[in-house]
VOKOLTOR-344169 format. One record per residue (C-alpha): y, x, z; residue in three letters. Coordinates in steps of 0.2 Angstrom, whole numbers. Each point is the difference from the previous one (the first is absolute). Example, Ala and Ser with C-alpha at 12.3 -4.5 7.8 and 13.67 -1.06 7.14 Angstrom:
// residues 2
{north->-22 | east->62 | up->39 | type->ALA} .
{north->17 | east->6 | up->-3 | type->SER} .
END
This chain:
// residues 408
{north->-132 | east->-178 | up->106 | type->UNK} .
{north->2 | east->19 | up->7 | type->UNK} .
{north->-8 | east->11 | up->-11 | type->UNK} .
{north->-13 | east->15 | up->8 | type->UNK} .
{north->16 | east->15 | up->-2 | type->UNK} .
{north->12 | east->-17 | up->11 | type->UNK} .
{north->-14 | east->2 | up->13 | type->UNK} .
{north->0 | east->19 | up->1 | type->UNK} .
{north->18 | east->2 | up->0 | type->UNK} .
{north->8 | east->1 | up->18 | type->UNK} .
{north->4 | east->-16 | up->10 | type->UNK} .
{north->17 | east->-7 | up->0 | type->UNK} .
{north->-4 | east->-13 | up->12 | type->UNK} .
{north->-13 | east->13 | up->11 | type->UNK} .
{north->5 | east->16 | up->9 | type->UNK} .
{north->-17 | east->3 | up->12 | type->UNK} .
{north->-16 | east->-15 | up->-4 | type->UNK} .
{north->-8 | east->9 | up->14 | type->UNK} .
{north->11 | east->-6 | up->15 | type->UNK} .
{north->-4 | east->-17 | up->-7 | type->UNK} .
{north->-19 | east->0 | up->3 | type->UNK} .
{north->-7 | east->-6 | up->17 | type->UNK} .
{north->-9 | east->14 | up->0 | type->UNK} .
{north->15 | east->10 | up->3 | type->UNK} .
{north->6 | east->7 | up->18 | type->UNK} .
{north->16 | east->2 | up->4 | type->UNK} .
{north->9 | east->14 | up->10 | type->UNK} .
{north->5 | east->-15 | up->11 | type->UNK} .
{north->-8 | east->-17 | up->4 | type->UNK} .
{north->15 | east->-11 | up->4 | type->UNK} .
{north->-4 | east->-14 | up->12 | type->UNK} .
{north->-16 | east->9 | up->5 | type->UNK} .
{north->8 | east->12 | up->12 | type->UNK} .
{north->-9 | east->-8 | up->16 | type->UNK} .
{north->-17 | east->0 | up->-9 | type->UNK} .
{north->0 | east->17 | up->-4 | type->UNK} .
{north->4 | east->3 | up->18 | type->UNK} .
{north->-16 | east->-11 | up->6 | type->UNK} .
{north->-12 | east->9 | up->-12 | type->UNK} .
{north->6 | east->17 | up->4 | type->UNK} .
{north->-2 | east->-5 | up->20 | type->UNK} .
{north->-17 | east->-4 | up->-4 | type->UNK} .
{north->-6 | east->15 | up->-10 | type->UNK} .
{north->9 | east->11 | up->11 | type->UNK} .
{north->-13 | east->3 | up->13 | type->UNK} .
{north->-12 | east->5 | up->-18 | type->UNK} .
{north->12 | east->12 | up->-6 | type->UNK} .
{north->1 | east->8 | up->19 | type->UNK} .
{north->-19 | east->2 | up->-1 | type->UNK} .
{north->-7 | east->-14 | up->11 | type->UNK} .
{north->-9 | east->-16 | up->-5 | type->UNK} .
{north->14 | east->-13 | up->-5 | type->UNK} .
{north->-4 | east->-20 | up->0 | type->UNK} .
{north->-3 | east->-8 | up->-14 | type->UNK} .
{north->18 | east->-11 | up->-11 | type->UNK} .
{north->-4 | east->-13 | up->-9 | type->UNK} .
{north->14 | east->-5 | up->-11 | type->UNK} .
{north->1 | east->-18 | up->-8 | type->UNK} .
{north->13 | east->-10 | up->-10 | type->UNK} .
{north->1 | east->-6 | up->-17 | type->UNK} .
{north->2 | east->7 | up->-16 | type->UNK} .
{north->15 | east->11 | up->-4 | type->UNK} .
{north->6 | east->-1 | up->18 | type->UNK} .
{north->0 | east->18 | up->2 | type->UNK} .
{north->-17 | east->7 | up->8 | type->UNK} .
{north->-9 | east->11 | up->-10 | type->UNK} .
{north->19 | east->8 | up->-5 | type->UNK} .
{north->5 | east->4 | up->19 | type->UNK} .
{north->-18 | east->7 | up->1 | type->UNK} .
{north->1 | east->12 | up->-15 | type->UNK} .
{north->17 | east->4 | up->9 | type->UNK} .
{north->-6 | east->5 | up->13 | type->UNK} .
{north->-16 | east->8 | up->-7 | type->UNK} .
{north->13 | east->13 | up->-10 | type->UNK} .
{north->9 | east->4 | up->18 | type->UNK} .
{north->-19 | east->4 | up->8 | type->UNK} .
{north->1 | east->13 | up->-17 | type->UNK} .
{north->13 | east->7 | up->5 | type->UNK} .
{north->-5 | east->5 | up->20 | type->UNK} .
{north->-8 | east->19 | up->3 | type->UNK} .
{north->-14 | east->2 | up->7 | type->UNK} .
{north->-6 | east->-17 | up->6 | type->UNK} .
{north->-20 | east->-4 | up->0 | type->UNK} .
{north->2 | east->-19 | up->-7 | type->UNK} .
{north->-6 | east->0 | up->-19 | type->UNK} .
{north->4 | east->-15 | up->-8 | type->UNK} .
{north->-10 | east->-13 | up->-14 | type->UNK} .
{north->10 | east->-10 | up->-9 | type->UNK} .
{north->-13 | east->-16 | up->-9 | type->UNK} .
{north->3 | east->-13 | up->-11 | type->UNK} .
{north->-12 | east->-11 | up->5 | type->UNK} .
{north->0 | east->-10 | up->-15 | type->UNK} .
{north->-9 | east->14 | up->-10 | type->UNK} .
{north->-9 | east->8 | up->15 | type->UNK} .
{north->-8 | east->-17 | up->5 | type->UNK} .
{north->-16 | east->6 | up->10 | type->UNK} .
{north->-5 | east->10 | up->15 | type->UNK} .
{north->-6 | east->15 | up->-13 | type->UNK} .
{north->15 | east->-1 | up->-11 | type->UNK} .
{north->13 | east->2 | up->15 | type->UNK} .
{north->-11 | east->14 | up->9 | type->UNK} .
{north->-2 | east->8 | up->-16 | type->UNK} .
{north->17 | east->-1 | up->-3 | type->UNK} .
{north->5 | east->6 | up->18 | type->UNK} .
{north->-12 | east->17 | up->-4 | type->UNK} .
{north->8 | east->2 | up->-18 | type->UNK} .
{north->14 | east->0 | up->8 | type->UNK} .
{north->-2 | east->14 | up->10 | type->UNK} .
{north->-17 | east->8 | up->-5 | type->UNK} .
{north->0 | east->-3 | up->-20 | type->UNK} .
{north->-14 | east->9 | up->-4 | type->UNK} .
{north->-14 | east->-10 | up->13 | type->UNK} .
{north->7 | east->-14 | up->-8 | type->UNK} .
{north->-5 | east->2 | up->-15 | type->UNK} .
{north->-19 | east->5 | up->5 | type->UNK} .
{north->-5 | east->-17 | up->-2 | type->UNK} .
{north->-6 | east->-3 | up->19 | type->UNK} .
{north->-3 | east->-18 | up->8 | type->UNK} .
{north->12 | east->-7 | up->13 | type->UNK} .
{north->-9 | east->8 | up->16 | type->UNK} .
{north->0 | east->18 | up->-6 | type->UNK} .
{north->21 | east->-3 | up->-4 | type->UNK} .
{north->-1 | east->-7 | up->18 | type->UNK} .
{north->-9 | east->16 | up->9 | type->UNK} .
{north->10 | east->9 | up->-12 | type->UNK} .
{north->19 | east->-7 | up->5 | type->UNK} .
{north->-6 | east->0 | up->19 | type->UNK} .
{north->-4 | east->20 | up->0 | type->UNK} .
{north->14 | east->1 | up->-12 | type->UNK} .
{north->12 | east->-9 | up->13 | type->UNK} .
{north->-8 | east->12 | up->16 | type->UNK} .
{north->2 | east->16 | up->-6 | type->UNK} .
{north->17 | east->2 | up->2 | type->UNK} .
{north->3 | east->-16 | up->12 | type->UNK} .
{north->11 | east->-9 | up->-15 | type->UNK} .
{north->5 | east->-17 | up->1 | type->UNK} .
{north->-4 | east->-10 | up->-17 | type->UNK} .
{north->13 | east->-13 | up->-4 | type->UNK} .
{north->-7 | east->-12 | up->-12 | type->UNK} .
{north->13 | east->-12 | up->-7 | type->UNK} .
{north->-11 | east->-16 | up->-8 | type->UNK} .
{north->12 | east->-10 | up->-13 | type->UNK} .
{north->-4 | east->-17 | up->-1 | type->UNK} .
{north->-16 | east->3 | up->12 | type->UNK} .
{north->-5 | east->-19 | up->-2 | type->UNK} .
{north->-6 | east->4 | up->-17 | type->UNK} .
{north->-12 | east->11 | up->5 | type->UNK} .
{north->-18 | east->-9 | up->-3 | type->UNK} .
{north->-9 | east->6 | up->15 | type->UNK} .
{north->16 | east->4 | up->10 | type->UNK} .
{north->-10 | east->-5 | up->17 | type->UNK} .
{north->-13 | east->17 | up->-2 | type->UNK} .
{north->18 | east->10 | up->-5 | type->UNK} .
{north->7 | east->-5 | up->14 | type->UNK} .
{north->-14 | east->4 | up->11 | type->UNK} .
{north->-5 | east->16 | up->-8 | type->UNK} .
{north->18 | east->8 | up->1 | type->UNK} .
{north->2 | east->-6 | up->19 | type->UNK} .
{north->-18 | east->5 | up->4 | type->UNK} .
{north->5 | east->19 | up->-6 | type->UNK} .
{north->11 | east->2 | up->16 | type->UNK} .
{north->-14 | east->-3 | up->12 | type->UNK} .
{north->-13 | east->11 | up->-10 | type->UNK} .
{north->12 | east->17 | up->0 | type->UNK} .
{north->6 | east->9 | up->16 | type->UNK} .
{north->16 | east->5 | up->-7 | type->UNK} .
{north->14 | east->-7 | up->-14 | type->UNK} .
{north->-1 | east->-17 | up->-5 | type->UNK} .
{north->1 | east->-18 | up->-10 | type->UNK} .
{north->19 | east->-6 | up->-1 | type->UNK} .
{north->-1 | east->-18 | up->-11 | type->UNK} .
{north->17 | east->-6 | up->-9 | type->UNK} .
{north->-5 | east->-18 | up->-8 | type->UNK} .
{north->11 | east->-9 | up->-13 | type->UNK} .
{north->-3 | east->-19 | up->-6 | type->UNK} .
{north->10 | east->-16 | up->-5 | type->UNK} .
{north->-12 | east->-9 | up->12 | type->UNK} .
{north->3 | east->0 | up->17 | type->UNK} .
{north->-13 | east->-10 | up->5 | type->UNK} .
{north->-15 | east->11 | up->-9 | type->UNK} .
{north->-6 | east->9 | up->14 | type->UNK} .
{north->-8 | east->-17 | up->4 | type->UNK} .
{north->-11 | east->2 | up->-10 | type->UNK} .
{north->-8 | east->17 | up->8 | type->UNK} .
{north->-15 | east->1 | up->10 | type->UNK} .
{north->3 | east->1 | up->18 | type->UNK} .
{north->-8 | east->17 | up->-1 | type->UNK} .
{north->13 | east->7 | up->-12 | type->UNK} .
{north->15 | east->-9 | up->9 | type->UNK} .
{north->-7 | east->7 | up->17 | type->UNK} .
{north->4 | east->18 | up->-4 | type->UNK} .
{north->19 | east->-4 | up->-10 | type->UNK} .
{north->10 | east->3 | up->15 | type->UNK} .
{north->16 | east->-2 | up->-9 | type->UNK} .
{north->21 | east->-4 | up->-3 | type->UNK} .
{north->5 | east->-11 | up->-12 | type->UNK} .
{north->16 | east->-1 | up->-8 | type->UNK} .
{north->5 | east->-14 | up->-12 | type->UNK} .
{north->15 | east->1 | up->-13 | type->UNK} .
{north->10 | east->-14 | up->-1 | type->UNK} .
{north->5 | east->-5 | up->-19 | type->UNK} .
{north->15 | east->8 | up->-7 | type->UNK} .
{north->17 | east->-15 | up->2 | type->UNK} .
{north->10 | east->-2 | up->-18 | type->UNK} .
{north->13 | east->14 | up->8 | type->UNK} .
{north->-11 | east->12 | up->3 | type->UNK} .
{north->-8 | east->-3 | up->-21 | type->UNK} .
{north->18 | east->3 | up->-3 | type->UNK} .
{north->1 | east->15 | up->7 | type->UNK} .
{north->-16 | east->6 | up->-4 | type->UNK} .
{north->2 | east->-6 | up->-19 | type->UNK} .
{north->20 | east->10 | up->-1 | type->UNK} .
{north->-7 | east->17 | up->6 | type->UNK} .
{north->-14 | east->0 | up->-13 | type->UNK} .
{north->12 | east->-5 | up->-14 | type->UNK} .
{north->11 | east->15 | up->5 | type->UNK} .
{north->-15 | east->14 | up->-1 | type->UNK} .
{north->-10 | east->-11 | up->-15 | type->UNK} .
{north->14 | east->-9 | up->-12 | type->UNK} .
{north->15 | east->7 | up->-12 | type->UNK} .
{north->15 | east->-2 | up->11 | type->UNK} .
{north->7 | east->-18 | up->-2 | type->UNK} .
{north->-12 | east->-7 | up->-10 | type->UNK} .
{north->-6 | east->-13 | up->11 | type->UNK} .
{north->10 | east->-13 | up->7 | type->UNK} .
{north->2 | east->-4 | up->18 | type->UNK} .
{north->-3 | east->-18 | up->0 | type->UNK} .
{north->-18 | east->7 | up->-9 | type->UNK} .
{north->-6 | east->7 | up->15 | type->UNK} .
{north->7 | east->-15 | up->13 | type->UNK} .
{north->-10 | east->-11 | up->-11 | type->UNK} .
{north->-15 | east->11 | up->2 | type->UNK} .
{north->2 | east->2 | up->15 | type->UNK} .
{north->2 | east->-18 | up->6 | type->UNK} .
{north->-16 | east->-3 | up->-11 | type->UNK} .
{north->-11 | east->12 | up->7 | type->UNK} .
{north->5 | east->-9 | up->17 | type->UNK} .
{north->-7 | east->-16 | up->-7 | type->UNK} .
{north->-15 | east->7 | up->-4 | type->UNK} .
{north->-4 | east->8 | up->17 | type->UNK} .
{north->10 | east->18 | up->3 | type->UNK} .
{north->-9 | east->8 | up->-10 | type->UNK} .
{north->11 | east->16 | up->-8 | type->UNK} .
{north->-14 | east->4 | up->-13 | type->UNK} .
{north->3 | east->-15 | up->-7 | type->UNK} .
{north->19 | east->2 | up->0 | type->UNK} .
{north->-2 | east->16 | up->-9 | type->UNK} .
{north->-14 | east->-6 | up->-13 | type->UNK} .
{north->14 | east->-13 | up->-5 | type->UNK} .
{north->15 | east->11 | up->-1 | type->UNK} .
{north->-13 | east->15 | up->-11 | type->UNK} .
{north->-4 | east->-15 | up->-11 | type->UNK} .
{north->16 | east->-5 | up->-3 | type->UNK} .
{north->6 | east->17 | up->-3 | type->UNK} .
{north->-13 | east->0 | up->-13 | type->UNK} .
{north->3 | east->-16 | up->-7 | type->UNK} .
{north->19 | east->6 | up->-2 | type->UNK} .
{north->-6 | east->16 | up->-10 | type->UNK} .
{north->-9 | east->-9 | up->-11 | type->UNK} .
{north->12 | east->-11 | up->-4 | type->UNK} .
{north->12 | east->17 | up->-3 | type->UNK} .
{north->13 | east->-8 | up->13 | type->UNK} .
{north->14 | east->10 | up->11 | type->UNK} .
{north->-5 | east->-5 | up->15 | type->UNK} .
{north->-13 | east->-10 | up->8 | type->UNK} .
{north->8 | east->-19 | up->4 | type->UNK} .
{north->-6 | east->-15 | up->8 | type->UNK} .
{north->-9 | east->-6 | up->-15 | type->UNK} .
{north->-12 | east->13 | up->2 | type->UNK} .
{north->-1 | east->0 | up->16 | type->UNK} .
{north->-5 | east->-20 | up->0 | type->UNK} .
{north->-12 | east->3 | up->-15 | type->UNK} .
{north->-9 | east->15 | up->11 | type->UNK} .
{north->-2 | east->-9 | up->17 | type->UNK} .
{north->-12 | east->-11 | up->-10 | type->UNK} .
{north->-8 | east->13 | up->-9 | type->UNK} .
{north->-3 | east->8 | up->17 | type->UNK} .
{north->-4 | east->-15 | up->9 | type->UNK} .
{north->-17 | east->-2 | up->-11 | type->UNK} .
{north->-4 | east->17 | up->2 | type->UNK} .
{north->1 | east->0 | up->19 | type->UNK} .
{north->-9 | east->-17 | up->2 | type->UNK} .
{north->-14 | east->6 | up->-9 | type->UNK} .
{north->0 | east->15 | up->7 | type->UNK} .
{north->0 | east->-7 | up->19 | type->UNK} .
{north->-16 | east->-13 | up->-6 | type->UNK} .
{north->-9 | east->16 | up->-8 | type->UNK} .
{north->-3 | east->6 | up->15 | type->UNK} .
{north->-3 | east->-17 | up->11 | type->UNK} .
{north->-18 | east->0 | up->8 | type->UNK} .
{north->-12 | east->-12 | up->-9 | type->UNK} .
{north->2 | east->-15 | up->13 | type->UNK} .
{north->20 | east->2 | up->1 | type->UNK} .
{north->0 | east->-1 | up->-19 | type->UNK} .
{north->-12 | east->-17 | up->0 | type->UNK} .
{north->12 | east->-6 | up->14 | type->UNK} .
{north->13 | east->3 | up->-10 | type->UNK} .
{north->-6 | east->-7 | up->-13 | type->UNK} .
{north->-3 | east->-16 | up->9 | type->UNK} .
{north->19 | east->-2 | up->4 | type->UNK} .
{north->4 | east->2 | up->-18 | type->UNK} .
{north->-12 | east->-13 | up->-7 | type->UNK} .
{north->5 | east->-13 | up->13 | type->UNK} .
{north->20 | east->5 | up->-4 | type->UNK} .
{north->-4 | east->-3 | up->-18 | type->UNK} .
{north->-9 | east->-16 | up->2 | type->UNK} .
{north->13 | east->-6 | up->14 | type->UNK} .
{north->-13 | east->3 | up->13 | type->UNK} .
{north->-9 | east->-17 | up->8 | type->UNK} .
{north->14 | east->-5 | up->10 | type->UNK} .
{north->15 | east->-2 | up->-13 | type->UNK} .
{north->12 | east->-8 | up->11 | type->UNK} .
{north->3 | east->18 | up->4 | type->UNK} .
{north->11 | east->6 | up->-9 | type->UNK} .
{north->22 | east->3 | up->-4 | type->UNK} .
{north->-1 | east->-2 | up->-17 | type->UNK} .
{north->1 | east->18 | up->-3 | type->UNK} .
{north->-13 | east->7 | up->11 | type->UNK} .
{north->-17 | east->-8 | up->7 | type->UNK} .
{north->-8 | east->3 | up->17 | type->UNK} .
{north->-19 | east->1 | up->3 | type->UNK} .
{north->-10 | east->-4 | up->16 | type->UNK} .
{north->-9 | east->13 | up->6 | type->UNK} .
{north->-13 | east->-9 | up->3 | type->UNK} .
{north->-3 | east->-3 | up->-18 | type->UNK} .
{north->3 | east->15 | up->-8 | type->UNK} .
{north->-15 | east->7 | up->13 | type->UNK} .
{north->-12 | east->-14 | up->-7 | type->UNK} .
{north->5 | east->6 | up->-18 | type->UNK} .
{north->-2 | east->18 | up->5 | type->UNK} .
{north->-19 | east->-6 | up->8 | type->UNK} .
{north->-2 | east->-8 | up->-18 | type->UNK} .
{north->5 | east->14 | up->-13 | type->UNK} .
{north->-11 | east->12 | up->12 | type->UNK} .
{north->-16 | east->-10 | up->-1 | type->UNK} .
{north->5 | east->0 | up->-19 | type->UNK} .
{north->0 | east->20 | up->-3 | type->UNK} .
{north->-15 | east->0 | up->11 | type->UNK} .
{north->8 | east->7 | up->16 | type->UNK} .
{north->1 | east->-5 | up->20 | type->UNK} .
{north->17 | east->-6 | up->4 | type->UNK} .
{north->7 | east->6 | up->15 | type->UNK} .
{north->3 | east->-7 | up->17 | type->UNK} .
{north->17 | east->-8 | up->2 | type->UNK} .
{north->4 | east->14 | up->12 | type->UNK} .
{north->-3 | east->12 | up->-14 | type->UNK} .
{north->11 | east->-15 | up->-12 | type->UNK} .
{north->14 | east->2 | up->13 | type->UNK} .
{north->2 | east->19 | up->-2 | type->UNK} .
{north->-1 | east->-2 | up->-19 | type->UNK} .
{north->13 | east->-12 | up->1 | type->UNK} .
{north->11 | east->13 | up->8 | type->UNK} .
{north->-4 | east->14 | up->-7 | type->UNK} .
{north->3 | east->-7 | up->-18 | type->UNK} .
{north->19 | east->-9 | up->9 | type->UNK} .
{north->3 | east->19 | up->6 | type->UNK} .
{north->-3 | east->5 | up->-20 | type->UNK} .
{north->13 | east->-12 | up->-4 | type->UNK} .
{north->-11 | east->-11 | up->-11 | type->UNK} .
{north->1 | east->-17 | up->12 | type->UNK} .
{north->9 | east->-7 | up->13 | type->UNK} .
{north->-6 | east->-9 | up->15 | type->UNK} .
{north->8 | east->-15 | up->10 | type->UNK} .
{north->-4 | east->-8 | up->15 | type->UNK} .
{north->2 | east->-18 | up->-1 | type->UNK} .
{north->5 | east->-5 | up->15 | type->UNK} .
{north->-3 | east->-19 | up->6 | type->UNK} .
{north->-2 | east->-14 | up->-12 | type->UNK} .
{north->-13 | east->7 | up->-14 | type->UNK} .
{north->-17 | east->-3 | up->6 | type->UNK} .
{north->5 | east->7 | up->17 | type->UNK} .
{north->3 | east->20 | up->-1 | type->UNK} .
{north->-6 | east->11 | up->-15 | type->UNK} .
{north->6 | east->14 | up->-11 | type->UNK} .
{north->7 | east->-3 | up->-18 | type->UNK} .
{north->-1 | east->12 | up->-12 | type->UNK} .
{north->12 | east->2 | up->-15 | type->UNK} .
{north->-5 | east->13 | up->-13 | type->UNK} .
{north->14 | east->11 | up->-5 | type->UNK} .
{north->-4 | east->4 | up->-20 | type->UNK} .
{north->-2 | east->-14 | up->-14 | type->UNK} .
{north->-17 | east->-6 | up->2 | type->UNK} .
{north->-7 | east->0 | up->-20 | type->UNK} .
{north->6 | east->20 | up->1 | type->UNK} .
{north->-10 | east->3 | up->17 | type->UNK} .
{north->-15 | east->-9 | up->-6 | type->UNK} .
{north->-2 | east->9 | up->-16 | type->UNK} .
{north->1 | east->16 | up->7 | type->UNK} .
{north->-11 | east->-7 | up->14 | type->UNK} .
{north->-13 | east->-3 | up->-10 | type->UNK} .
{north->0 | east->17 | up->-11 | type->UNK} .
{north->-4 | east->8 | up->16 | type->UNK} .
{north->-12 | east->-13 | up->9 | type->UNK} .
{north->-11 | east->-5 | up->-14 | type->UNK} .
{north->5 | east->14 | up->-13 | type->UNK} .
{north->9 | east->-2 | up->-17 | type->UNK} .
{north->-3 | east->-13 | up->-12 | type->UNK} .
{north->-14 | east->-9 | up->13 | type->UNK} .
{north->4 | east->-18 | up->7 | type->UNK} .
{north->2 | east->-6 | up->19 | type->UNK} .
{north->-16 | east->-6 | up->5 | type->UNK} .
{north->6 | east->-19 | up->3 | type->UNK} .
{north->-6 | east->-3 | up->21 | type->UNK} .
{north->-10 | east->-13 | up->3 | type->UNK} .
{north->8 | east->-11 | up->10 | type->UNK} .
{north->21 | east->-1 | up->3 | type->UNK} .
{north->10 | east->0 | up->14 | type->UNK} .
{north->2 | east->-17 | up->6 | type->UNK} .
END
């Protein structure tokens, strides 16, 4: 064990822990190039002066978004004289309407924010604010589908461009869901007139890369292998593109290698720390699941642990479930925590929303099984899902309500 004066000592496995963290920009965003270009077209007419449409930007976790928009955030810094003032959010704290327009006027007028005035006085405020010098707000919403009444954000932020005579509203939305506008009012999506660019997951390659020009600014020099960061690499691949992940894992093992007072950081490590890392981000993605997609979810775990109704499909390694009958389950485990399940429209876009988080896998059948439905395979052991499952459905230390009646 390494004692408190080991820990304080310098690192002889770590030159720079701060390059390592996903928080962390880069001077340049490798495989991102044309991105960047697409989000600087779009803010372009902002920084000139003029009203610019709205970007919303979508793709899964660690696939690059919120890094090429902090990127480019710190060019905008860097232009003279320009009108645009920009808002950087995490939505994940700033959850409400108030939060974010309070955060938007903190931003830019700390001392009103902290007056302690309700949402319509920071409104009339951040309209006069925006008018008297025609400014264009840019107000960049991470993970905007966590906001909990994101249809009277959206409405209030757009509405400012048709209550001021000058200046205006630019909107800049980031989200793992692609299909979460569905879910406005038609009176919010009315005034979004905007582009949307998606970002692809990153290919085992491009991890590489990513992975070797960390390890030159953030490791000793040759203390981790090359066949580390290929394994990493091809690992974060599997698991959906995500270059978070690919860094969490090489970090970890980097620890792990510390602690164990090694050289350099091998494949050992490196195998032991993907699972470390693998837990972390499941529980992560779940934490943050809506409600229903978590009870959906949980639906496909119990039928994968039970072997679902239909047994006969299954390889031996892994078992596929009809959709059919996890949707009956879902129907069951809402009336059981006393809640209205969803149409199967809604069931359909939790479906793919929870595929897109890389949780599940879907199927179509094709001819031959009970004409043509989707099969569902659940991509994490289903005892480990189900536990943490019901942590955050019914709580710690409570039990599953048991449903009334099975799917047949």
């Amino acid at each position: 064990m390494r004692s408190l004066s080991d820990m304080l000592a310098d690192s002889k496995i770590f030159a720079n822990r701060e390059v390592l963290s996903p928080h962390f920009t880069p001077h340049k965003l490798i495989f991102r190039e044309k991105q960047i270009n697409d989000i600087e077209k779009s803010l372009a007419p902002s920084l000139k002066g003029d009203r610019g449409r709205n970007l919303f930007v979508y793709g899964k976790t660690g696939a690059g978004k919120t890094s090429c928009i902090k990127y480019v955030i710190e060019e905008v810094k860097g232009i003279p004289n320009t009108r645009a003032r920009i808002s950087y959010i995490n939505c994940r704290i700033y959850n409400s309407r108030f939060r974010v327009l309070n955060k938007i006027i903190g931003d830019h007028m700390p001392t009103y924010a902290k007056r302690g005035y309700g949402a319509v006085d920071l409104y009339e405020k951040l309209t006069s604010w925006i008018e008297e010098d025609n400014k264009i707000l840019v107000a960049v919403l991470d993970e905007v589908d966590l906001v909990k009444d994101l249809d009277d954000l959206i409405y209030t932020l757009t509405r400012i461009n048709s209550d001021i005579k000058a200046g205006g509203v630019t909107l800049i939305g980031i989200s793992n869901k692609v299909s979460f506008k569905d879910e406005l009012d038609p009176r919010s999506l009315s005034t979004l007139y905007e582009t949307e660019l998606v970002f692809a997951p990153y290919y085992a390659t491009e991890l590489y890369a990513i992975l070797k020009d960390r390890v030159s600014a953030g490791f000793k020099k040759d203390v981790v292998e090359d066949e580390v960061l290929h394994f990493i690499a091809a690992t974060s691949a599997k698991e959906g593109g995500d270059a978070r992940f690919s860094l969490k894992i090489l970090t970890k093992a980097g620890e792990l290698a510390e602690e164990k007072e090694n050289p350099k950081v091998t494949m050992k490590e490196a195998q032991e720390a993907a699972k470390l890392a693998e837990n972390e981000i499941v529980y992560d993605v779940i934490s943050t699941l809506p409600e229903h997609q978590k009870i959906v979810l949980y639906a496909v775990a119990m039928l994968t642990q039970s072997g679902g109704s239909y047994k006969k499909l299954t390889d031996g390694v892994d078992t596929y479930l009809f959709s059919g009958e996890v949707y009956h389950r879902y129907k069951s485990l809402t009336e059981g925590v006393h809640k209205e399940a969803k149409s199967e429209r809604w069931y359909r876009k939790y479906l793919s929303e929870l595929e897109m988080q890389g949780l599940i896998a879907s199927y179509e059948s094709g001819k031959g099984i009970r004409g043509h439905t989707k099969l569902i395979k659940l991509l994490y052991p289903p005892k480990k899902m189900c536990d943490l499952l019901e942590k955050e459905i019914f709580g710690k230390g409570t039990e599953e309500p048991v449903p009334e009646k099975e799917a047949e």
